[in-house]
Each structure stands twice: as structure tokens, then as C-alpha cells.
C-alpha positions in Angstrom: -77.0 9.8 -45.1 -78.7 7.0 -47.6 -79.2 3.5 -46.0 -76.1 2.6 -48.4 -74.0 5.3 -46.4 -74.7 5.3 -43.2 -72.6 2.5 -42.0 -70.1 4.0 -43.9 -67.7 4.3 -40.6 -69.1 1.6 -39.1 -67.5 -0.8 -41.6 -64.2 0.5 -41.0 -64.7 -1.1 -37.0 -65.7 2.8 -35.7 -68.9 3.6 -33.9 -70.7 7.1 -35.3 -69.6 9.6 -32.4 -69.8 12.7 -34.3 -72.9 14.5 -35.6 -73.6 15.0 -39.1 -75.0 18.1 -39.3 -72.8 19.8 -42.1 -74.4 20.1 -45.7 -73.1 20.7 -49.0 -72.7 24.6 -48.3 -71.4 24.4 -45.1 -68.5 21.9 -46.3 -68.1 24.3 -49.7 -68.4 27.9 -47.2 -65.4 25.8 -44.7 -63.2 25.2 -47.7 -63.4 29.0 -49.0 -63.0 30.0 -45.7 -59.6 27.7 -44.7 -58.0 29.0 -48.1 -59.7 32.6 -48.0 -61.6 34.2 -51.0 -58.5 37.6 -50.6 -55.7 35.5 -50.1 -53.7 36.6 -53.5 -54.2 40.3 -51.8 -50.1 39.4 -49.7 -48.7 38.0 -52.3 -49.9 40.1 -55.8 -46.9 41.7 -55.8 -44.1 38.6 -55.5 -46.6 36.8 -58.1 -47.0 40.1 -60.6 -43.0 40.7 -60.6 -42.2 36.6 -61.7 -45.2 36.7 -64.3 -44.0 40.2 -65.8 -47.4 41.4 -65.5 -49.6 38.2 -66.0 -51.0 37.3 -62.9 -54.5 36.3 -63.6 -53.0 33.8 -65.7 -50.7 32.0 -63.5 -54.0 31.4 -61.3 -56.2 30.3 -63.9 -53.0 27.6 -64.6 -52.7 27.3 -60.7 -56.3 26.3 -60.6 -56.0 23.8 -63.6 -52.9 22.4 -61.7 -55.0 22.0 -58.0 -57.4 20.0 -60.0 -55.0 17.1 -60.0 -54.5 17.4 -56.0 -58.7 17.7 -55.3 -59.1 14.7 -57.4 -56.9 12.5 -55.4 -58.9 13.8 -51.9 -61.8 13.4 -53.9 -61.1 9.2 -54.7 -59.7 9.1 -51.2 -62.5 10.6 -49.3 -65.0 8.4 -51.3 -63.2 5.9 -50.5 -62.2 6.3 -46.6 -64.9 8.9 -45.1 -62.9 9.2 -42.3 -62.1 12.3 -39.7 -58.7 11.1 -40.1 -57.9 12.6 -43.7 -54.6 11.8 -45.0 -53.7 9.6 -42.0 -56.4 7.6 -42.7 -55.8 7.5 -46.7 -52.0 7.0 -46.0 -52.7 4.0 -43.6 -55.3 2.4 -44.8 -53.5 2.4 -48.3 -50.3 2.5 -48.1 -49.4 1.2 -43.8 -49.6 2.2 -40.7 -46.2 3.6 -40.5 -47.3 6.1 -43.6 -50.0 7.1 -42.4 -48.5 8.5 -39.0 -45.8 10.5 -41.2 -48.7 11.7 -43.0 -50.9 12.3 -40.1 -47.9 13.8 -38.3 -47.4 16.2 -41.3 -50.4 17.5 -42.2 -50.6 18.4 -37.9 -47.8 20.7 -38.6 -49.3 22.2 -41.5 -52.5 22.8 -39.6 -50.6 23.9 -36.4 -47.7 26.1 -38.0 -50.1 27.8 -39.8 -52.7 29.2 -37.8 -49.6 29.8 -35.6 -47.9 32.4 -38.4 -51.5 33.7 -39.2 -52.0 34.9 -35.5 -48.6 36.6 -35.5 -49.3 38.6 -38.5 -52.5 39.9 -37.2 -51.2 40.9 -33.9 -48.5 43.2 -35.7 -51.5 44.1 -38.0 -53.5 45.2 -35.1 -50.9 46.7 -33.2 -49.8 49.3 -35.6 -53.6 50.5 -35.5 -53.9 50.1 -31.9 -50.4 50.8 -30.2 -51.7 51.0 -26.6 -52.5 47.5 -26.8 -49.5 44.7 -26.8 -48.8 41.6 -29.4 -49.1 39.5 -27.0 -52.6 40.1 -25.8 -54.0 40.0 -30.0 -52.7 36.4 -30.0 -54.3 35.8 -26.9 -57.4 36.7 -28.0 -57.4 35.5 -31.4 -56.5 31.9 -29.7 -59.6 32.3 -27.1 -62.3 33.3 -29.8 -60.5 30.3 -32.2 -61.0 27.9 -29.1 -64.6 29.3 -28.1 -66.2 28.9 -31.8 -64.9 25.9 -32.1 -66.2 25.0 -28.7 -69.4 25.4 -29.4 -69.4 22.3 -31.8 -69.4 22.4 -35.9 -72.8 23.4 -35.9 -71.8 26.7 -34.3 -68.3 26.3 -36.2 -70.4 26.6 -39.2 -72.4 29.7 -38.6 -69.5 31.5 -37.2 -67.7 30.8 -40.9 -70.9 31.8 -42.7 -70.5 35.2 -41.3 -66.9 35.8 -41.6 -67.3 34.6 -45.6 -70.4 36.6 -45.9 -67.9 39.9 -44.8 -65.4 39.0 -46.6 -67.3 38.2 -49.8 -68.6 41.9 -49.2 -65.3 43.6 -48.9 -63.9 41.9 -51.9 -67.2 43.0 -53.6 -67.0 46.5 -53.0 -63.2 46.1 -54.1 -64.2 45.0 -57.6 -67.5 47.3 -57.8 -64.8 50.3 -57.0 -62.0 48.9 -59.3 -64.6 48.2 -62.6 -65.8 52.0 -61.4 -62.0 53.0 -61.8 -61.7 51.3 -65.1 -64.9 52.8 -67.0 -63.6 56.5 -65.4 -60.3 55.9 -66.8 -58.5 56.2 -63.7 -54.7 56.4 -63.3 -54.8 54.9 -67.3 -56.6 51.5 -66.7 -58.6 50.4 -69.1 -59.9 47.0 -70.5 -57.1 44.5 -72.0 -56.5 41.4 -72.2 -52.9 41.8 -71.4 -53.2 40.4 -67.7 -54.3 37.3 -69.0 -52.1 36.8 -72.5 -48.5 38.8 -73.2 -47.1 36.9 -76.2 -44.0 38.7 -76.3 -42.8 37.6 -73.1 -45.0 34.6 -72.5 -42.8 31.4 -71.8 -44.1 28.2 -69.7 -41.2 28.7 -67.1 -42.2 32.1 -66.7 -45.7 30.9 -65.6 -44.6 28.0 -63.7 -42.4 30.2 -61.6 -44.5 32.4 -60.8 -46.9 29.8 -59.7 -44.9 28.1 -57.3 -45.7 31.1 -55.4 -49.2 32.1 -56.3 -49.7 28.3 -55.3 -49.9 29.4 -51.2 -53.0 30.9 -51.9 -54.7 27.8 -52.9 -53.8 26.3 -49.5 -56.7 24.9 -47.0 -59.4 22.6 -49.9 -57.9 19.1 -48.5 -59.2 20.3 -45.0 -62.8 19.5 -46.2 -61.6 16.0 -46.0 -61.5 16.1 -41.9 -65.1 16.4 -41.6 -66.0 13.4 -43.7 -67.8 12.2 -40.3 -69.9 15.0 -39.9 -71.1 15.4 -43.6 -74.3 14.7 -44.2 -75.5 12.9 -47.7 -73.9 10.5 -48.9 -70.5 9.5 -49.3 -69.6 11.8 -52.5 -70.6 15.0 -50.7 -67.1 16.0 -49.5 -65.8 15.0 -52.8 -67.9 17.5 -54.7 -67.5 20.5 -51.8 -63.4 20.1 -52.7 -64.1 20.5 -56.1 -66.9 23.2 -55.8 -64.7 25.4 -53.2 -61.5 24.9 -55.6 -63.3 26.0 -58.4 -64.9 29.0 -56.7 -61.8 30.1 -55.5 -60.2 30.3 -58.9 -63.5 32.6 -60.3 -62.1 34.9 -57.1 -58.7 34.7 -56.9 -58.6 35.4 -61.2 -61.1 37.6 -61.0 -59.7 40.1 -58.4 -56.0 40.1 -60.2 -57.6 40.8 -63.2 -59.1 43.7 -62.2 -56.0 45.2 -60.0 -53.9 44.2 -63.0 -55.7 46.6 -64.9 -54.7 49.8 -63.5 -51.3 49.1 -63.5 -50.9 47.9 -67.5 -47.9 49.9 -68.4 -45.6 48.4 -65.6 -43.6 45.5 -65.7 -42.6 44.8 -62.1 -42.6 46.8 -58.9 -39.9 48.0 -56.9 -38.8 45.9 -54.4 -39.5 46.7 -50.3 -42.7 47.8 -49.5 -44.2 48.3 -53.1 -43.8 44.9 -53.8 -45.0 43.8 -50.1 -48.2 46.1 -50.6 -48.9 46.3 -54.5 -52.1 45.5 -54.1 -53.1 47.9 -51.0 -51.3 50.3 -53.2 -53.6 49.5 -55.8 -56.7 49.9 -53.8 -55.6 53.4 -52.5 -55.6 54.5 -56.2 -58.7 53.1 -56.9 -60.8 54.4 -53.9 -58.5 56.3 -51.7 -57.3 56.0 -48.0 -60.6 54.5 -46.7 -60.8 51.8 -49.6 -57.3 50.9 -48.7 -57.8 50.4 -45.4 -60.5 48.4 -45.8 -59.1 45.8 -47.5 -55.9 45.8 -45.4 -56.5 46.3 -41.7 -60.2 44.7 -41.6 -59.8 42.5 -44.2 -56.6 40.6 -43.2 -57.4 40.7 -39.9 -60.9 38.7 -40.7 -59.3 36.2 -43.0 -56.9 35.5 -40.7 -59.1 35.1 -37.8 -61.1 32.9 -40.1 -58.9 30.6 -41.5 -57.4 29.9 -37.7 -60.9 28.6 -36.7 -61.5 26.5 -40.0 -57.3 25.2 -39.0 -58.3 24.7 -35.5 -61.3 22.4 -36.7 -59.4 20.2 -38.8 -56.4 20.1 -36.2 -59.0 18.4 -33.3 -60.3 16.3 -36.5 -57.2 14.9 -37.2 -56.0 14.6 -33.5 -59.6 12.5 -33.0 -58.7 10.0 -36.1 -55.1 9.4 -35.4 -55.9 9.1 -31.3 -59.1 6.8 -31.9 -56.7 4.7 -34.0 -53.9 4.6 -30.4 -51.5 6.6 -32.7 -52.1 9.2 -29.8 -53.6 9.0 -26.3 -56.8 8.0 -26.4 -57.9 11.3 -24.1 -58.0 12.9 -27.4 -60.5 10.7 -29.3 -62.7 12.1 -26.6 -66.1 13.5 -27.8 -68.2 16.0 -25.9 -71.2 15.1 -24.7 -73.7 18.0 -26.2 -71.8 17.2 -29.8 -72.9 13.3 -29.2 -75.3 11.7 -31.6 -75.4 8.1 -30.3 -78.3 6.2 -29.4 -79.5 2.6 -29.8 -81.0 1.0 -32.5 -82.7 -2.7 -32.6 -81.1 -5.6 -30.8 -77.3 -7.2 -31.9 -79.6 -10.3 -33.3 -81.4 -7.8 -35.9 -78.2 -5.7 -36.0 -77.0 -6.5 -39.5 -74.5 -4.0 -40.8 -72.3 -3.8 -37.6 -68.8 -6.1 -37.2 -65.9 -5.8 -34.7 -65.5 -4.4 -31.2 -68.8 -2.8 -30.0 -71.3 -3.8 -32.6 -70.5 -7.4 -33.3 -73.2 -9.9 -35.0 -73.9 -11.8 -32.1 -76.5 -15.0 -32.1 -79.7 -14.3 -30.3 -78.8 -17.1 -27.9 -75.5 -15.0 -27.2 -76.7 -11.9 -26.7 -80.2 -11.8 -25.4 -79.1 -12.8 -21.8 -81.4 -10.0 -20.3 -83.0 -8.6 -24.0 -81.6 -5.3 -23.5 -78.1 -5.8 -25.6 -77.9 -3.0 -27.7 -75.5 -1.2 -30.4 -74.4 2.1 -30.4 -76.1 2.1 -34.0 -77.8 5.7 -34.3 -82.1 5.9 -34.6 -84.3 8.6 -34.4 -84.6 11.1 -31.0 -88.4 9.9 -31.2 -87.9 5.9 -31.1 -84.4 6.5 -28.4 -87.3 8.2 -26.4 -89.7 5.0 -26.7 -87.5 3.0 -26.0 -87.6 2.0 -22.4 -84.9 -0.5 -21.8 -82.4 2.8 -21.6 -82.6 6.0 -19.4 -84.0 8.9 -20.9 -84.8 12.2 -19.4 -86.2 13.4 -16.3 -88.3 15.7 -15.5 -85.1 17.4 -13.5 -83.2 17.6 -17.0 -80.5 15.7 -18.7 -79.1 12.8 -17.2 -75.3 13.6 -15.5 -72.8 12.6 -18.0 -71.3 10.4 -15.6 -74.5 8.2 -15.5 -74.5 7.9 -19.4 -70.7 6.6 -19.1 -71.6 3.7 -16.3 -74.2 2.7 -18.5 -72.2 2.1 -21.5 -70.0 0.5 -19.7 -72.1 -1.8 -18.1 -73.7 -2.3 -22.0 -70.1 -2.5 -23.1 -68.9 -5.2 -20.5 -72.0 -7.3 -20.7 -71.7 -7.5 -24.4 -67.5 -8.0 -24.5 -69.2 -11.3 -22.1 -71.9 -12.1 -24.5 -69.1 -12.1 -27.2 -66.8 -14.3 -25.1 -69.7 -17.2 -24.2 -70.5 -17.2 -28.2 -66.9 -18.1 -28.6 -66.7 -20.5 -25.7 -69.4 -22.4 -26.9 -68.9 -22.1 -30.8 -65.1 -23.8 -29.7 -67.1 -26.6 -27.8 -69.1 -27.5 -30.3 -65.9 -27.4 -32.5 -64.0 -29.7 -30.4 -67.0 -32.0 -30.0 -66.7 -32.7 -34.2 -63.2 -33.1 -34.4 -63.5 -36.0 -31.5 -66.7 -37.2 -33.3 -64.5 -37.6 -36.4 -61.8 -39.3 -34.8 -63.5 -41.9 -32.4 -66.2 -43.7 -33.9 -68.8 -45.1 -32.4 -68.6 -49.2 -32.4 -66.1 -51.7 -33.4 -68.2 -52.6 -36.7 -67.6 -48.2 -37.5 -64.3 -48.3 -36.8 -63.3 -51.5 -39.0 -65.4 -49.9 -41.9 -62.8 -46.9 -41.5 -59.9 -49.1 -41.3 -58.7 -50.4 -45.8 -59.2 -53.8 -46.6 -55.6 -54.2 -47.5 -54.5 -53.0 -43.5 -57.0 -55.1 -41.7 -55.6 -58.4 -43.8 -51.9 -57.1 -42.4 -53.0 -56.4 -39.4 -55.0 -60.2 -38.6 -51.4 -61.6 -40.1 -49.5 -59.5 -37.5 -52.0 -60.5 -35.0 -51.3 -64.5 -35.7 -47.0 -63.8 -35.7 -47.4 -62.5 -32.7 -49.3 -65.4 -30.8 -47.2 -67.8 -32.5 -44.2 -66.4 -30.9 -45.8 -66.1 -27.8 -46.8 -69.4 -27.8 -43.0 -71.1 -28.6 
């Protein structure tokens, strides 16, 4: 990130304990993979029998209508880069107790979700494969989910570059076979523009029907937000993958219904039960047979699916880090693993000038150099962490154990929590020293100078009643 950015969680009173490895792609390849470039394949049919026929319009509205929603995420996560998402946008903008119904929410939608996904490819999977049970496709749909994301984002993001980069190329051979279909004529298609305008029976709550379901598809952009910790750039990058994976998804998703819409131009809605369930399967086995059909049924369901639970799975253990960091859950959970650690040490808390609160508090040199080797968790180059021999590095036997790196930071964290203390101990001395300064002066020519004019000729009169009555 740019020297403006990178203290960009560090002024919210966090220390940097994920790695920002993600770029631009990766964040825009995530978001296409969490909503799915064939997700209007389910529901074409529910979608094609609201809109009469017009379903590459209702997306091109539905994409229009999203806009609204990724501009929000995209102000918020400028705003709060945070792993947290809409916990932290709810809390931090609204209170505390909004952002835990939020955060609490959006856990179900990223738990209930990959739930219901896992489901549907085990009975997918088992009508191909009867000798093996439901039970153990969920299994191993959870275990490869778990092991990807494992492995750390880095690995997280390869993993999704590959499932896209199929998926991309199963949707392409769709459309290459369908535009095929169209310039042979086959079953009638042809080119129209009826898929997209019908002014006979065009009406806005026609459209806007029918798009309260097509809107499922676009489900999964605001999980881009959860990775705002591990984006590198600066703090606009996960603003512009929303709106780039948004966009791109609305080129697909109009792009695919337009063609299946073709080859069904003189029908107005399907018959309900299994035609409507698998229009577009049906579609695709009238484009390019039984092979073509089961390619983008079996294979390619089952890959989105698997996808878009690894992609959920991230953003659940992102969310469960921001809200548990925060004591909303136990703090077991803001855990990090140690290979997916990017902390280091930067210059002394003296020359440390962007840090506040908790560990990375400004702290006089007087304070804080009690052995000079106070240090922030402030990240610095591999190279210079290396050089820098007031901290363990190495051995020639390997790593250090992680047990060894958690003594030593908290021996730095305890000797710096008593650096902090001293610096307020004395800073209240020296207080208390001015206020009695101020209030006892030093001689009895000070303190008659402090005293009016008008109160010292009262007081020498109450001075002389008082001997005179003492006298008598």
C-alpha cells in the first residue's frame, strides 16, 4: 500500500496481522467466483416465465439496480478497510449494538448458504454416482472447502483462479455452441431483439417481478469487502474490484440469457415441474445434444458450487476475525496462523509516528527506551527484520517454534504496557506538582500580591476587632 494507506488499520487501534497479498484481479476473480459467472443457469426458467420472455432485460435492470448496493460497500470500504465488513460499517457508523445484528446477519448469509450449496451438489453427484452416499459428497466438499482455505488467501486465490478459469471455459463453449445454433437455424432461433425489448407486453411491474428473483444471482460482490486487510494498493482497490466484478457479471449473466432466449422466441412461458426447473439444461440439449447438456449441468454446477463455498468460507473466518478481534466473540477466533503472519518490527516507539492506542502507542524516548529494544508491531521489509539484531531471527536449524515468537511478544507487549504506565505515572507527577505550584506560592510578599487590595484592607480591619476584643 502507499505511505498514505498503510496505517490504514492501524488508525482504527488494530495491529496489521494479515498479509496483503491480494491484487486488483484476485479481489475482482473472488467476487465473480462468490456470485458465479452460470448462476442465472437454476433459475432461467422461474425468471423467463415472470418476464414473459424477456430475461436478458430484467438482468441488464438488475445490474443497473446492484449499482446502488456496490456504491454503498464501495464509500464504506473506503472508508473502514476493515476485515470486518458490514459489522464494522454498521458499528463504527451507526453503534455497536448495529453492528453485531449486522455482523450476526451477514454470518448467516455466509453460513446458510454454502450450507444449501453443499446439499445441492451432493444430490447432484449422487444421481451420477449412486454407489456413493449424500452424506460422504458433503463431507468432502466441506474438507476440500476447509483445506483451500487452509492454505492461506494466497493459495485461496489460486485455487479460485482455476475454478473461474473452468468455468469461464464451459460457459464459453456454451455460447460458441448456442451463436453456432443461431447462424444454422436450429430449432427456429434466429437473431431478435425480442429478449431484450417486447412492447406489447412490456410493463415496469412485469420487470420488477421478475427481478426480485433474477436478483439471487447477483448474490456474493459485498464479500470483496471482507478482505479489505489483505488488499494490496491503496484504500480504493476493493472499491473498484465491487464495481468491476458487478459489472462483469452483468456482460455474463445478459449475455448467456440472451443467447438461450434465442432458441426459444416463439414461447411465452414454460410448463411448470421440471421444464421450468431445467429450461436452460433443456436449452443446451437442443443446442448441442446430451454431452453439451451435461456439461453445463453435472460439471458445471457442481464447480460453481464447490467454488462459491470456498469464496463463502473465506469471508465467514473474515468476518468471525473482525467481530472476535472487536470481543464481540471469543477472542480464540481472532487468532492468526503463524505461516499467514506478516508482522515484524519497524523503528523504535520514539520514531514511531503513525501508531496510537494499545500496542503501538507514541511513547517519549525517556518512556520507552528502558533497554532500546521497544519496538511496534509496525511491518518493514524481510531484509531490514533480518538486520535487525535486537529480535530472534532464524537459525541455521529452521524457523523459530511458534511458542518462542509468542513469549517474546509478550515479554515486548508487557514491557511496553510498563513503559506506558511510568509515562503516565510521571506525566501525573509533574501534573500535580503545577497545580500545588499554583496554589502555594512561594513567600509572604507572593502571596500578599495574590491576595486584592480591597481583601487585605478587610482583612488588617478584622485583624484589629479581633485584638480589641481580646484585649477587653
Amino acid at each position: 500500500m502507499s505511505a498514505n494507506d498503510a496505517s490504514g488499520v492501524e488508525r482504527f487501534g488494530y495491529r496489521q496481522e494479515l498479509k496483503r497479498s491480494l491484487p486488483l484481479v484476485d479481489l475482482v476473480v473472488y467476487g465473480l467466483i462468490f456470485i458465479g459467472p452460470i448462476a442465472p443457469f437454476g433459475v432461467f426458467g422461474f425468471v423467463y416465465n415472470a418476464s414473459h420472455g424477456m430475461v436478458p432485460l430484467v438482468y441488464v435492470v438488475g445490474t443497473l439496480a446492484m449499482l446502488f448496493t456496490a456504491s454503498s460497500y464501495i464509500t464504506m470500504s473506503r472508508l473502514y478497510p476493515l476485515a470486518g465488513s458490514v459489522y464494522s460499517y454498521a458499528g463504527r457508523a451507526i453503534g455497536a449494538g448495529a453492528g453485531f445484528v449486522a455482523g450476526w446477519v451477514m454470518l448467516l448469509d455466509y453460513l446458510l448458504l454454502p450450507a444449501v450449496g453443499y446439499v445441492a451438489v451432493a444430490v447432484a453427484f449422487h444421481s451420477v454416482i449412486p454407489a456413493v452416499p449424500r452424506t460422504a459428497w458433503i463431507v468432502f466438499g466441506i474438507a476440500f472447502s476447509t483445506f483451500v482455505n487452509f492454505l492461506g488467501i494466497e493459495a485461496t486465490a489460486r485455487a479460485n483462479r482455476v475454478l473461474f478459469g473452468v468455468q469461464l471455459a464451459i460457459l464459453a463453449g456454451f455460447i460458441v455452441a448456442a451463436y453456432a445454433g443461431v447462424g444454422n437455424g436450429t430449432a427456429g432461433a434466429r437473431w431478435s431483439i425480442a429478449p431484450l425489448f417486447q412492447p406489447a407486453v412490456l410493463e415496469p411491474s412485469l420487470v420488477f417481478g421478475a427481478l426480485s428473483l433474477a436478483a439471487l444471482s447477483f448474490l456474493g460482490f459485498d464479500a470483496i469487502s471482507t478482505l479489505a486487510e489483505e488488499a494490496t494498493g491503496t484504500s480504493k482497490t476493493v472499491g473498484h474490484a465491487i464495481l468491476l466484478s458487478l459489472c462483469a457479471a452483468g456482460v455474463l449473466f445478459v449475455t448467456q440469457t440472451y443467447f438461450a432466449s434465442l432458441f426459444v422466441l416463439g414461447q411465452r412461458e414454460f410448463a411448470s415441474g421440471d421444464a421450468t426447473d431445467g429450461a436452460l439444461y433443456g436449452i443446451a440439449a437442443t443446442i448441442g445434444g446430451p454431452s453439451l447438456q451435461f456439461l453445463v449441468s453435472i460439471p458445471a454446477a457442481g464447480i460453481a458450487t464447490i467454488a462459491g463455498c470456498v469464496a463463502a468460507q473465506a469471508a465467514t473466518s473474515r468476518l468471525l476475525f473482525g467481530m472476535a478481534r472487536d470481543g464481540r466473540l471469543p477472542r480464540s477466533l481472532a487468532q492468526v496462523h503463524p505461516a499467514a503472519q506478516n508482522a515484524g518490527a519497524c523503528d523504535s516507539l520514539d520514531r514511531c509516528s503513525q501508531h496510537r492506542g494499545g500496542r503501538c502507542a507514541r511513547i517519549p524516548p525517556r518512556a520507552a527506551d528502558v533497554d532500546g529494544e521497544f519496538r511496534c508491531a509496525h511491518r518493514i521489509p524481510a531484509a531490514a527484520r533480518r538486520s535487525d539484531r535486537s529480535f530472534p531471527t532464524r537459525s541455521r536449524a529452521g524457523r523459530l517454534a511458534p511458542s518462542l515468537h509468542r513469549s517474546r511478544d509478550r515479554l515486548r507487549d508487557r514491557r511496553l504496557r510498563a513503559a506506558q504506565h511510568e509515562h503516565r505515572r510521571e506525566a501525573r507527577r509533574r501534573r500535580l506538582a503545577r497545580h500545588r505550584d499554583r496554589r502555594a506560592p512561594r513567600s509572604q510578599s507572593a502571596r500578599r500580591a495574590r491576595i486584592p487590595r480591597r481583601r487585605r484592607r478587610a482583612t488588617r480591619t478584622e485583624h484589629v476587632a479581633t485584638r480589641s476584643r481580646r484585649a477587653s
